[in-house]
Structures are given as C-alpha cells and as structure tokens.
C-alpha positions in Angstrom: -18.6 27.4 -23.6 -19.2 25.9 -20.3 -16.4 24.8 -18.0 -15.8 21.4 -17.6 -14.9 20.6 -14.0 -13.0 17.3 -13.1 -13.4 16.2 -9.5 -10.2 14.0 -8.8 -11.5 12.1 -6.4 -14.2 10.6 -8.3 -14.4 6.8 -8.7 -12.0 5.4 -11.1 -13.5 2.2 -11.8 -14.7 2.9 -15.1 -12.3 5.8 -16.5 -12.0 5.1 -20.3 -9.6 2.3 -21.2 -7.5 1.7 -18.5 -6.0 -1.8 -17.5 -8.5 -3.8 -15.5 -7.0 -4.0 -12.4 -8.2 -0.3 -11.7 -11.7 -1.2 -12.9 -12.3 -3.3 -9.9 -13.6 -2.7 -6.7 -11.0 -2.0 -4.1 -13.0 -4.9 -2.1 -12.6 -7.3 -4.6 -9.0 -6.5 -5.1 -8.6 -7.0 -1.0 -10.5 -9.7 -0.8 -8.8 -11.9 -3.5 -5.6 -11.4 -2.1 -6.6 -11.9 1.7 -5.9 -15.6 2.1 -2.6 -16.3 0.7 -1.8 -13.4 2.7 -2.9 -14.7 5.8 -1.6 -18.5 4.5 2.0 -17.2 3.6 2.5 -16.1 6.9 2.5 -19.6 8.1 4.5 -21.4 5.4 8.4 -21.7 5.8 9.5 -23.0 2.3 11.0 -21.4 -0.2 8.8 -22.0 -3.3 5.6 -21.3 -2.2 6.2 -17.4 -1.7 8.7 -17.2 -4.9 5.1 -19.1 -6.6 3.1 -16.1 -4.9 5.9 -13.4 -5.6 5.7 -14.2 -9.7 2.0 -14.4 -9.6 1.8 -11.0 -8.1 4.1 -8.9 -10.3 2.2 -11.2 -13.5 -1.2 -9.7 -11.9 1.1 -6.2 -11.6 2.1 -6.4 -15.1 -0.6 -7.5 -17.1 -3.3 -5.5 -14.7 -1.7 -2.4 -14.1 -0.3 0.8 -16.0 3.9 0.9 -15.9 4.2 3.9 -14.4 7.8 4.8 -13.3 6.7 4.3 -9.8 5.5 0.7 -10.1 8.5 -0.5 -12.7 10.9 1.1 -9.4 8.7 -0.7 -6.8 9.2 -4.1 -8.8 12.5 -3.9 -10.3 14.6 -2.3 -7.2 12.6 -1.7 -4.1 11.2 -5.6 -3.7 14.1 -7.3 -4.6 16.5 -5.1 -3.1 14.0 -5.1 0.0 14.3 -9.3 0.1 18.0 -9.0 -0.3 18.7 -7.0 3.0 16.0 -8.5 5.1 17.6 -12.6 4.0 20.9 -11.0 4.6 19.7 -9.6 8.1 18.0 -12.9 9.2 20.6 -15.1 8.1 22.6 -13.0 10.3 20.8 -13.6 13.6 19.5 -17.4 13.1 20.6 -18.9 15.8 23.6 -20.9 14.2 23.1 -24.4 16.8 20.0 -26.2 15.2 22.3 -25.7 11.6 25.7 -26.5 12.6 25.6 -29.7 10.5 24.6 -27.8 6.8 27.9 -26.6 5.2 29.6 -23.0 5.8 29.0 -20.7 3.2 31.2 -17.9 5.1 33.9 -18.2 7.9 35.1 -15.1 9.2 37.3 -15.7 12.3 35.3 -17.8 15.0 32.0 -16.6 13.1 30.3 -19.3 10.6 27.5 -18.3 8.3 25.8 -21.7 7.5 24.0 -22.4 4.0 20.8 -23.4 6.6 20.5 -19.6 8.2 20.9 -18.9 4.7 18.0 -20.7 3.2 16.0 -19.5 6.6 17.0 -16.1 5.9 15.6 -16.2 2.1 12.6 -17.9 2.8 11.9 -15.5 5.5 12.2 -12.3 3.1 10.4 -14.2 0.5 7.4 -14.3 2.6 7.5 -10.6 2.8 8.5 -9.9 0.0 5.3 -12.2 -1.7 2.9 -10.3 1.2 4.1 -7.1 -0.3 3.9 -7.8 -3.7 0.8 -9.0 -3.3 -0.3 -5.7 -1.4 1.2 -3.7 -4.0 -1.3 -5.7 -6.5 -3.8 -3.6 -4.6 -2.5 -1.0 -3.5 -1.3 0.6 -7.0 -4.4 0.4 -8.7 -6.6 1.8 -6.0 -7.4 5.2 -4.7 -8.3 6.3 -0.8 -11.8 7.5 -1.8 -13.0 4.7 -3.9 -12.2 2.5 -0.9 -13.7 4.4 1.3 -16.5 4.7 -0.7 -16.4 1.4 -1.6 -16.4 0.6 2.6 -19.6 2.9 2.9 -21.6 1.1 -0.2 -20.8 -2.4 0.5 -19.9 -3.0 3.6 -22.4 -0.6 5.2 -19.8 1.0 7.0 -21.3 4.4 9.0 -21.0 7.0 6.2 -19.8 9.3 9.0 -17.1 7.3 9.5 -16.3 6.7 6.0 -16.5 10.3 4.9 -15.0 11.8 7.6 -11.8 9.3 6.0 -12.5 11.0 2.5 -12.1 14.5 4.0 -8.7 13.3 5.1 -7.8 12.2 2.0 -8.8 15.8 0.9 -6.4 17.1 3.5 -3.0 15.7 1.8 -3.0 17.9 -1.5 -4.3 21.2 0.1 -1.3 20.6 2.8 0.8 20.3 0.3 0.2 23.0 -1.6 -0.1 25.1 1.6 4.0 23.9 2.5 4.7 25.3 -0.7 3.4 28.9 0.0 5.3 28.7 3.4 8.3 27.4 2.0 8.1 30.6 -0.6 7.2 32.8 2.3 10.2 32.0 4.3 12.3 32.3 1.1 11.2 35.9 0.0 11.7 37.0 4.1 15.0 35.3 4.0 14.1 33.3 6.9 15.8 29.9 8.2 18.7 30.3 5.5 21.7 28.4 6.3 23.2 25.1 5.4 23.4 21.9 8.0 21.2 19.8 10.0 20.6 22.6 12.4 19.2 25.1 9.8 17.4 21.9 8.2 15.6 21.4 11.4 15.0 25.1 12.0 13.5 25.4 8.8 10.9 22.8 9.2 9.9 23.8 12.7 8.7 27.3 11.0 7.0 24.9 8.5 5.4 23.0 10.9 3.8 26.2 13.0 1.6 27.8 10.4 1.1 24.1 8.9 -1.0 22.7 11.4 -2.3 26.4 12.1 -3.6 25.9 8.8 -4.7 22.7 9.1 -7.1 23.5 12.5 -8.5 26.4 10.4 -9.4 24.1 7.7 -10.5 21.2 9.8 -12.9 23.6 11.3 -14.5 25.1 7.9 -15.1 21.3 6.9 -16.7 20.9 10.4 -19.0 24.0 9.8 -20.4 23.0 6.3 -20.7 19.5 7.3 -22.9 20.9 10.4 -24.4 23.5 7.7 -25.5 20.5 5.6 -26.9 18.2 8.4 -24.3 15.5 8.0 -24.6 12.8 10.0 -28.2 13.4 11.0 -30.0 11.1 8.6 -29.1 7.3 8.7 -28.9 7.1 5.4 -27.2 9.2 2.8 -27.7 9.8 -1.4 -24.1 8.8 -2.6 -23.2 11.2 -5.9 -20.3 8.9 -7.0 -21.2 4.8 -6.9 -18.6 2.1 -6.5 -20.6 -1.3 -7.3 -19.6 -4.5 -6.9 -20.0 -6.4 -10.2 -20.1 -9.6 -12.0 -16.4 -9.4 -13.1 -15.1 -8.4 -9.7 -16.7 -11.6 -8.2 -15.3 -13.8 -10.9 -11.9 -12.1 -10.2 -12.4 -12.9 -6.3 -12.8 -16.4 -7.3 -10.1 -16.6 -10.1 -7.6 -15.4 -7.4 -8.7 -17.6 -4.8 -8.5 -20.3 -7.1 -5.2 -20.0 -8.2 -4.2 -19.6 -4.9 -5.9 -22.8 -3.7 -3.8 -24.3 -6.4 -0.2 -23.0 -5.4 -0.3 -24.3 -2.1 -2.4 -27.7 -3.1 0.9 -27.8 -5.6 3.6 -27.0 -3.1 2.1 -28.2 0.5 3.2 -31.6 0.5 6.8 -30.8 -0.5 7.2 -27.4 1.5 5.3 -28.4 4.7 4.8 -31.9 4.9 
C-alpha cells in the first residue's frame, strides 16, 4: 500500500463537509466585514455595535465549527473583554460635560456618573463588535490560504507572498524544536530551580539554540529556494488554488447588505 501524505497547509476551502464559513475565500471573508469595521469606528451609540456584535457571533455560530477555543472566545474573552474596557473608560471620562446625568457611584469626593457610564459601554461595544467581527474571520481562516489567496487574486508578488508562507512554516518546526531543548536541558539537569529568576534563566538557554536553529533553517529554505530558481520567473505554477467563486461574491454582498441595513436602521436614532 502506498502512503498517503497530508500536507497541512493545503487550502481548506473545500475539505469535506465543513461549515461554510471555512469554504470561503479569506478575501471574501475580509472583504465583507471591511466596512462596518471601518463605519463602527465612527459611531458613538450604543445599539449599532450591540446590532453588529449579535450579527457576528450569529455569522460565528451558524458558520463556524464550536471548537473549545471559539465557545471561550465568545462566551468569556469578548464579554469579559467589554466589561473591563467600559469599566476603564468610564473611569477616565472626563466627569464635567456629565455632571447633570445622575450618580451611579459616590465614593468620597469622587462621582461616577450614569453618562461616563453609557460612554464607557458604547466605547467597548465598538471594540468589542470590531473584534467579533474579526474573529468571524479570523477563526475560519488559515495563514496560507490567505496568502495564497493574496498571490492568486490580488496579484500580490509571489515572492512576497511565499516568502509569508515559509514563515507560517516556521511556527510548528520552532515549536517542536523548544520541545527537544526543553528535554535537553531536563536530562542535563540544567536551569532547575523554582522562581522568576530560574524562570528567566531557563528561557534564555531556550532562546540561544532557538534562534541558532532558526538561522540554520532560514538558510536551508534560502538555498532550495535559490536551488529551484524562485523568484526568477514573473510568474509561477501554483500546486494548491484558492479561487474566488460565485458564493463568496454573493456572501460579499449579503454581508454588505445587511450591514447597509443596520446602520440605515439605527443612524437616525444613534447619530442624528
């Protein structure tokens, strides 16, 4: 029998029956949520990004695979994020342009007023929507297929794009390299100790033969790329496509739509 051999990096836009969100092109995903990205930034109510923020984790949920880090990221890290950062600017609007809303805290001479309050909250709802809607993205795409995807479509320099893909390469080889050192230095007994000294000890003899290591690398990928004429031909055969379909056009649209909609919906009472 013939080994089968499963490259990891290749494109997972059509990999059996998965949730369409990771059947799109990363551009299309991008691209979608690009304007009420750039729009959210400007608006300072309070229902437009809590509007955003449930259309994003609805995208999240009904697009994308629950995996234990994504039900984390939308259960505890967003709204726990939104809590801290409303607490945070409530805490240093300046208090004199909403001394006339009511105190919602007194402590000594200190006032917190229900108008830093609703500042604060629609403040961290803004991020917390731009993040969410990131996350829309982010989750269900990999580093190569956008690079790739950069490269095919937008005609970035396939130098410049691959070069990015042999980083990409670079993350799982380091870490399985900071493994070996890590069972090196345990079997010599080396850096043992407890405390944040022998913490930091330890990782500077990581970090030595790590990025020793890592030049050694970098320079066998420099060698076969020379070896193989990279970068001397304008043009180069791709081996794995990412194409830009039908359905991630009409997702582009969708997206846009809705969002057109939101802020049609909410403008006149959030802005006006």
């Amino acid at each position: 029998m013939s080994a089968v051999t499963v490259d990891p990096f290749a494109p997972a836009v059509d990999a059996g029956p998965v949730r369409f969100l990771y059947r799109l092109n990363p551009l299309a995903k991008l691209a979608a949520i690009l304007p009420a990205t750039a729009l959210l930034v400007f608006v300072r109510d309070i229902a437009t990004p809590v509007a955003f923020l449930a259309l994003a984790y609805l995208v999240l949920i009904v697009g994308a695979r629950a995996s234990r880090r994504l039900v984390l990221a939308l259960t505890v890290a967003v709204p726990v994020g939104i809590l801290v950062i409303a607490c945070g600017f409530s805490l240093w609007a300046d208090p004199g342009p909403l001394d006339t809303t009511p105190v919602v805290l007194q402590i000594g001479g200190w006032r917190l007023y229900a108008g830093a309050l609703a500042v604060g909250f629609a403040t961290a709802l803004r991020l917390g929507a731009i993040i969410a809607l990131a996350l829309a993205a982010g989750f269900t795409t990999t580093g190569p297929d956008l690079a790739r995807s950069l490269v095919q479509q937008l005609r970035v320099p396939y130098r410049v794009g691959y070069t990015a893909l042999a980083a990409f390469r670079f993350v799982p080889r380091f870490a399985h390299e900071l493994d070996v050192i890590r069972q090196a230095h345990r079997v010599r007994g080396a850096h043992g100790g407890r405390g944040p000294f022998a913490v930091l000890a330890r990782w500077f003899g990581y970090i030595v033969p790590l990025l020793a290591g890592a030049i050694r690398h970098a320079e066998r990928v420099a060698l076969a790329m020379d070896a193989r004429a990279f970068g001397a031909y304008p043009d180069r055969t791709e081996r794995h496509l990412v194409p830009f379909r039908v359905r991630d056009t009409v997702f582009v649209l969708a997206f846009w739509a809705v969002s057109a909609a939101v802020f049609w919906a909410l403008y006149p009472w959030g802005l006006g």
